[in-house]
Each structure stands twice: as C-alpha cells, then as structure tokens.
C-alpha positions in Angstrom: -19.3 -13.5 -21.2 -20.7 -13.7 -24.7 -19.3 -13.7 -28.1 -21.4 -12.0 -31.0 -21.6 -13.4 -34.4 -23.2 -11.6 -37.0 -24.9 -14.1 -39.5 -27.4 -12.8 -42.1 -30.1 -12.3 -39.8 -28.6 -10.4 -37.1 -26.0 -10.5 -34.2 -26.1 -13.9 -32.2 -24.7 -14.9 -28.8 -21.9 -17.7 -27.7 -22.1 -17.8 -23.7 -19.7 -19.5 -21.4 -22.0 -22.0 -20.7 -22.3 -23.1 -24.0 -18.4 -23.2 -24.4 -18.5 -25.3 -21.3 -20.7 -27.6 -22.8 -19.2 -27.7 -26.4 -15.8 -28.4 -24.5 -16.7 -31.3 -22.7 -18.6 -33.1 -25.4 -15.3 -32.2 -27.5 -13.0 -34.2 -24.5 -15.8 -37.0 -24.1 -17.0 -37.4 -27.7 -19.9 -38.5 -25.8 -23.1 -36.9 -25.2 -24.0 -38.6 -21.5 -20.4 -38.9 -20.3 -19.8 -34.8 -21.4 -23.5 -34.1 -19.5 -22.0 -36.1 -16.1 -18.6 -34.2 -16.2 -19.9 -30.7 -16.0 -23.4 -31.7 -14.1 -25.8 -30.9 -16.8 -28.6 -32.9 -18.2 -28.0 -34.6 -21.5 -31.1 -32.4 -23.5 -29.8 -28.9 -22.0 -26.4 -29.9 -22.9 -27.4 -30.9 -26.5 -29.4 -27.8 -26.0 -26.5 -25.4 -25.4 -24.2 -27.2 -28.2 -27.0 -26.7 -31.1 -26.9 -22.6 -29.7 -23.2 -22.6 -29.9 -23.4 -24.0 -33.6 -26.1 -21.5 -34.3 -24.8 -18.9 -32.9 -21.0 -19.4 -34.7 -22.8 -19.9 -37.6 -21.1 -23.6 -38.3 -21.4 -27.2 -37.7 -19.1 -28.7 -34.9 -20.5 -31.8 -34.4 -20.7 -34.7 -36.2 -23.8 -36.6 -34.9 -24.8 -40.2 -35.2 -26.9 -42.9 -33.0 -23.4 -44.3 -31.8 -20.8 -41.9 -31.6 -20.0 -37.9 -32.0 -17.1 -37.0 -34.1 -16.0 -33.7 -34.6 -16.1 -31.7 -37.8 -13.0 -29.9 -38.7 -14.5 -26.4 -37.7 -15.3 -28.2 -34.7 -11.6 -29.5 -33.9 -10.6 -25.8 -34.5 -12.8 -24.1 -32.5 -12.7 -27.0 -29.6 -9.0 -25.6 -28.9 -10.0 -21.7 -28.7 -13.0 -22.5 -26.4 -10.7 -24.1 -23.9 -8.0 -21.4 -24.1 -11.4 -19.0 -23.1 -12.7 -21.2 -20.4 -8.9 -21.7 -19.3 -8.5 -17.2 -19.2 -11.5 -17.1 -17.5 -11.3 -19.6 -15.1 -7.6 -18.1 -14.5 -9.7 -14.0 -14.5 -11.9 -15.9 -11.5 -9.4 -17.4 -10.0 -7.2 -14.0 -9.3 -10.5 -11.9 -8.3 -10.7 -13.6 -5.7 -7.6 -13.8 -4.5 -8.1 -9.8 -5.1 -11.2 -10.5 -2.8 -8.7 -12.0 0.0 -7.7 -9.2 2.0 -4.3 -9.0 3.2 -3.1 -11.1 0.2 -1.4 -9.9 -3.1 1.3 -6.6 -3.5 0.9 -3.7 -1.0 3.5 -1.2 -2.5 4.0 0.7 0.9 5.7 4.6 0.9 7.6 5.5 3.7 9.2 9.1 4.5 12.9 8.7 5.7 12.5 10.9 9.2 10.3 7.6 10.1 11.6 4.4 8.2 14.3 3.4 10.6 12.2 3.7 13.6 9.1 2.1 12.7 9.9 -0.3 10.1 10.8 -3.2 12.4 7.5 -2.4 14.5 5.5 -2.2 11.2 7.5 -5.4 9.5 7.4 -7.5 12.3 3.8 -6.9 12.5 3.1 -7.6 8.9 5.2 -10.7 9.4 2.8 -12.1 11.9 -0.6 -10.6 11.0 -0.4 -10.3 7.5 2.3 -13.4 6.3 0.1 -13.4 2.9 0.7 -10.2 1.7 3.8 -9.3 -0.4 4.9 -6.1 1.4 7.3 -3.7 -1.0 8.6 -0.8 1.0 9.6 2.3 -1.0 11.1 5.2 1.1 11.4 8.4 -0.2 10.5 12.1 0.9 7.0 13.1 0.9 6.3 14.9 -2.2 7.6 12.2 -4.1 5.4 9.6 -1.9 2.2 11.7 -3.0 3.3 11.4 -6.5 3.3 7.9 -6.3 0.4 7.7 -4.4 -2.1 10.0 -6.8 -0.1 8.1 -10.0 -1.1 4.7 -8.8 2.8 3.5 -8.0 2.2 3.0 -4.5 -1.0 2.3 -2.4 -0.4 3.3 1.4 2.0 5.7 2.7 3.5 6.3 6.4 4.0 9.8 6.7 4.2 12.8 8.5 0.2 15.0 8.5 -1.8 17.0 7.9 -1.1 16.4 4.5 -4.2 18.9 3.1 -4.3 16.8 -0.3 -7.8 16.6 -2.4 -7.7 12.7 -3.2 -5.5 11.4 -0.2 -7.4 10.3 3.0 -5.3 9.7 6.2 -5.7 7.6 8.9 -3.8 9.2 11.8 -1.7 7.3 14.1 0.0 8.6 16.8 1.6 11.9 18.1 5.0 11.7 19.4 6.7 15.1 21.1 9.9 16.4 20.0 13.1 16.6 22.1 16.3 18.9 22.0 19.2 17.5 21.2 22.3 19.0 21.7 26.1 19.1 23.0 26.4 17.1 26.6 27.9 20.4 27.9 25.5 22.8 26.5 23.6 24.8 28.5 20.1 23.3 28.3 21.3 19.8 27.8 19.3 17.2 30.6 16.5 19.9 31.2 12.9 18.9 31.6 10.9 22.0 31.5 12.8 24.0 28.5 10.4 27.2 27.5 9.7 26.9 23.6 10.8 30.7 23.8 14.5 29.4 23.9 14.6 28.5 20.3 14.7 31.6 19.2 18.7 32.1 20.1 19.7 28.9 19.3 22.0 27.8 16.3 19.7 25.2 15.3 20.6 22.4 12.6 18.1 21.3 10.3 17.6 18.7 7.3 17.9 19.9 3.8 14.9 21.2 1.8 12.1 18.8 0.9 12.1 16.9 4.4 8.9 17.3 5.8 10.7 17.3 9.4 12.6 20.6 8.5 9.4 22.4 7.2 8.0 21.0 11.1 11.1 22.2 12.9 10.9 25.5 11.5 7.0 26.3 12.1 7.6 25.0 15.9 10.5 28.0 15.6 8.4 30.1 14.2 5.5 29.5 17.0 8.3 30.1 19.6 9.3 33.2 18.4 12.1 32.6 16.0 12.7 35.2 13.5 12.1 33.5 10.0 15.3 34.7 8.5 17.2 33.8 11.3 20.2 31.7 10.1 20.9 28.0 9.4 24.3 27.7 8.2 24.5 24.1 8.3 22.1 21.3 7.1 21.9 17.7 6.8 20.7 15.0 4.5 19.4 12.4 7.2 19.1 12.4 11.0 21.8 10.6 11.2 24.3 13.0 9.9 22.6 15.8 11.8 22.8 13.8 15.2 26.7 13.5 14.4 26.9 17.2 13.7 25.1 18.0 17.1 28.0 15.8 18.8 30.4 17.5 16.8 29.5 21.0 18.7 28.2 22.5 15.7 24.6 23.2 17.3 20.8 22.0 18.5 18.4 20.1 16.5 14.9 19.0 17.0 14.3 15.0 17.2 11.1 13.0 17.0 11.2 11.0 20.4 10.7 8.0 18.0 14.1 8.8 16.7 15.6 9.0 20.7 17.2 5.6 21.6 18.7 4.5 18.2 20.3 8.3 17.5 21.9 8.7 20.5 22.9 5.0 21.6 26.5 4.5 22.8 27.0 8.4 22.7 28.5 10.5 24.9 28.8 13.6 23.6 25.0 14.2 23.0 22.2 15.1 26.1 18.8 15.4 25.4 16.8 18.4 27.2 12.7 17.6 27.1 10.1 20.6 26.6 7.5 22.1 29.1 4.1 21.3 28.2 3.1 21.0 25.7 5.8 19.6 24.1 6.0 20.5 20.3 5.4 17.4 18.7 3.9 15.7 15.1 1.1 13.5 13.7 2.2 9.7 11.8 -0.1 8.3 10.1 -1.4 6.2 6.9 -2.5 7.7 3.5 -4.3 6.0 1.1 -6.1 7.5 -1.9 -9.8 8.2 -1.2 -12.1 5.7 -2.2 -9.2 2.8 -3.1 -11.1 -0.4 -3.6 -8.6 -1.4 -0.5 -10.0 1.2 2.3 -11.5 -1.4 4.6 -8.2 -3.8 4.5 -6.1 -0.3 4.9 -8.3 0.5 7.9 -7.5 -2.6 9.2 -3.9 -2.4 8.9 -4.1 1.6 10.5 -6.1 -0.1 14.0 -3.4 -3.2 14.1 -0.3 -0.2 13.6 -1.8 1.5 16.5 -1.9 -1.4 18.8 1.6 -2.6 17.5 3.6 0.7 18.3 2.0 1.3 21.9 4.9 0.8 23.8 6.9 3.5 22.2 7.2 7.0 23.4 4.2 8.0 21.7 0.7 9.2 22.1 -2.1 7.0 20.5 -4.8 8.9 18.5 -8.2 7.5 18.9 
C-alpha cells in the first residue's frame, strides 16, 4: 500500500513499511528499541522514517544524540498511521480467514419439494464436517432461488435440474424415482409394475404454479400420454397439503421417493403403488454461479452430500 504526496517536485510515496517503522519509533521514542520491536536494523529503520518525512513532506521527528521527541505533525500523524496499520492488519486478517475454506457465511437456497427431506441429512453433515461455517438456509421456490443466486444474495442452491441457466453451474447429486400416491382402496394402490400409460385417466393432484415439482409431474404426464389440457381441478401449496388431499379421496399425486416415509407416516388412508421400469424420476443437485471464487470448497461440499445421503432411496450420480 502506498500513499502519494504531491510536493513541488512531483508525486512521492508513503509505504507500509515505512508506517511500520514511523510507528514504532513513535511508541519507543527510541531508535534501537523501535528497530528490535519490528526486527529491522537501526540504519534501514532511520532509513524508512527520513522516506516517510520526505515523502509527507514534513518533519516528524525530533532528533537529538539522547532522545527522539516528536514534532507536533509527528504526534498527529503517529495516530493516523496506526489506525492504517490497525485496517490493514484487520483487511489481512479476514483474507485469510476468506482463504479458510469451510469458514465464514454460506447463504444456502433450498427449494421446498426438498427442504424437509434433506435438511437434516445436509445439517447434520455440516454440523460435523463443516462446524466452522455459519450455514443460513433460505428456502424458497426456484425462480426466486436463481434470483438470488445471479444477484449475489445467496451462494449455493439445492435444487431440482437441469436448470439450462447461462452463469449457474450444477453439480448433480442424485436421482431419486417418483412414486404414486393415492387412496388405500384405489385401484392401483400397492402395485409394483404400474405402466406410465395409466396417468393419462387419472385425476391427478398437483402443486400450484411456480413449483418446479408440478412443471416435473406434468412433463412425466405428458411422456405417458396425458393430454395437456386434461384437467386439474385441485392444487396445493406444499406436499403436505397435497398428501392430505390424496387421503382425503380427492385423487393421485406424484411423490419424490425422498418425500415417502415422512408424508405418509402413521397413515392409513394412503398406499403407495411403484412404477415399471424405468421409473419416472428427477435430478438434486448443487448450483453455484460459474466461476465463484468458492467452486473448489462447493465441490467439496457436493462429493461429502453424495456420500452423506447414500442410504436413502436414491440413486448416486457419479
């Protein structure tokens, strides 16, 4: 760092070594005792204290064969040079805890279709791995998580792909299948093998627009067959409330298998019916923005995730 003083002959330079030096003779009022405190040699720090006057353009020293006083400039001045050394010792000091991975805020987006089923994998994990880092979870539907993302609000995302979004770099997962859920006396409930074709007649239940889960739902109807203006009468805000309008009688819906056991616990008026191979199903993964100074710690984080949700009904990607 360097501060420019322009005296009559041109700009001149005050460097943090010179403050350094300045600022311990200041403390010391002593030329040998100022040299031993910072580990310079006595000329080079009378050296770099003569620059400093030069380059300020004014005295601060006071010079005589027993002692060093300091001139009222230099009493001045002595207080802003430690405030700079102070900043920049504090501007080293949080680079590298920047330079820690794992360590400082990670503002983490989650969409809600996943939150409840992975958070306690992914905050246990952080609990153990990561005990440093100062985890802020933010859920929230996915367009609103990109937002956040591209506007520098958040800085990894766990989220349903392919996302297709210049900027964004993903770091897939797993895949988990989808399941039918439906009324314990309907018709396909407790089936293994069910065709994909047999969404087409369904009256199937869906979450309200901008879940990234209904727009999913409704392609794997549309692969099957389903006409895209068939009906859906009734929608929901959260899985939740869909699961309870399925054991109501109202209809089918379409649940992530991650979504299984804590949806249909302690419920008797639900049945589950699994697909025929292959079983539609959807990509989780991690989102960061490409090129974040973070990537390699993100990375990180994405291989530990993988190895942390292997026991659940899921499919590892590699």
């Amino acid at each position: 760092m360097t501060v420019v003083h322009r005296g009559p002959r041109g700009p001149k330079q005050a460097t943090l070594a010179q403050l350094r030096a300045f600022a311990a003779v200041a403390e010391q009022l002593h030329f040998r005792d100022a040299a031993a405190a910072i580990g310079m040699s006595q000329p080079a720090l009378s050296g770099s204290v003569s620059a400093l006057e030069e380059a300020l353009g004014v005295r601060l020293l006071e010079r005589t064969t027993r002692k060093v006083l300091l001139t009222p400039a230099g009493e001045r001045i002595a207080g802003r040079a430690r405030a700079v050394l102070d900043a920049m010792d504090g501007l080293l000091e949080e680079a590298e805890a920047v330079r820690a991975p794992f360590t400082g805020a990670l503002r983490f987006g989650v969409i809600p279709t996943v939150a409840p089923y992975l958070l306690p994998t992914v905050l246990g994990l952080f609990h153990r791995r990561y005990p440093r880092l100062d985890l802020q979870v933010h859920e929230e539907q996915t367009a609103s998580l990109l937002e956040g993302l591209a506007g520098g609000r958040l800085d990894l995302l766990l989220l349903a792909v392919p996302l297709g979004v210049p900027g964004v770099t993903e770091l897939p997962l797993f895949d988990e299948d989808f399941v039918l859920l439906a009324p314990r006396d309907h018709p396909l409930a407790g089936r293994r093998d069910i065709p994909r074709e047999e969404l087409r007649g369904l009256r199937l239940l869906l979450l309200d627009e901008g879940h990234c889960l209904r727009d999913q739902a409704l392609d794997i109807c549309h692969d099957a067959g389903r006409t895209a203006g068939a009906d859906v009468t009734t929608t929901a805000a959260g899985l939740s409330t869909l699961v309870q309008l399925v054991a109501g009688g109202l209809g089918v819906t379409l649940l992530p298998r991650t979504a299984l056991r804590l949806e249909t616990a302690r419920n008797e008026h639900l049945a589950t019916g699994y697909f025929a191979e292959p079983a539609p199903s959807r990509r989780i993964a991690l989102a960061m923005r490409t090129g974040t100074a973070r990537e390699e710690e993100f990375r990180a984080v994405a291989d530990a995730l993988r190895e942390a949700v292997r026991p659940l009904p899921v499919w590892l990607t590699d």
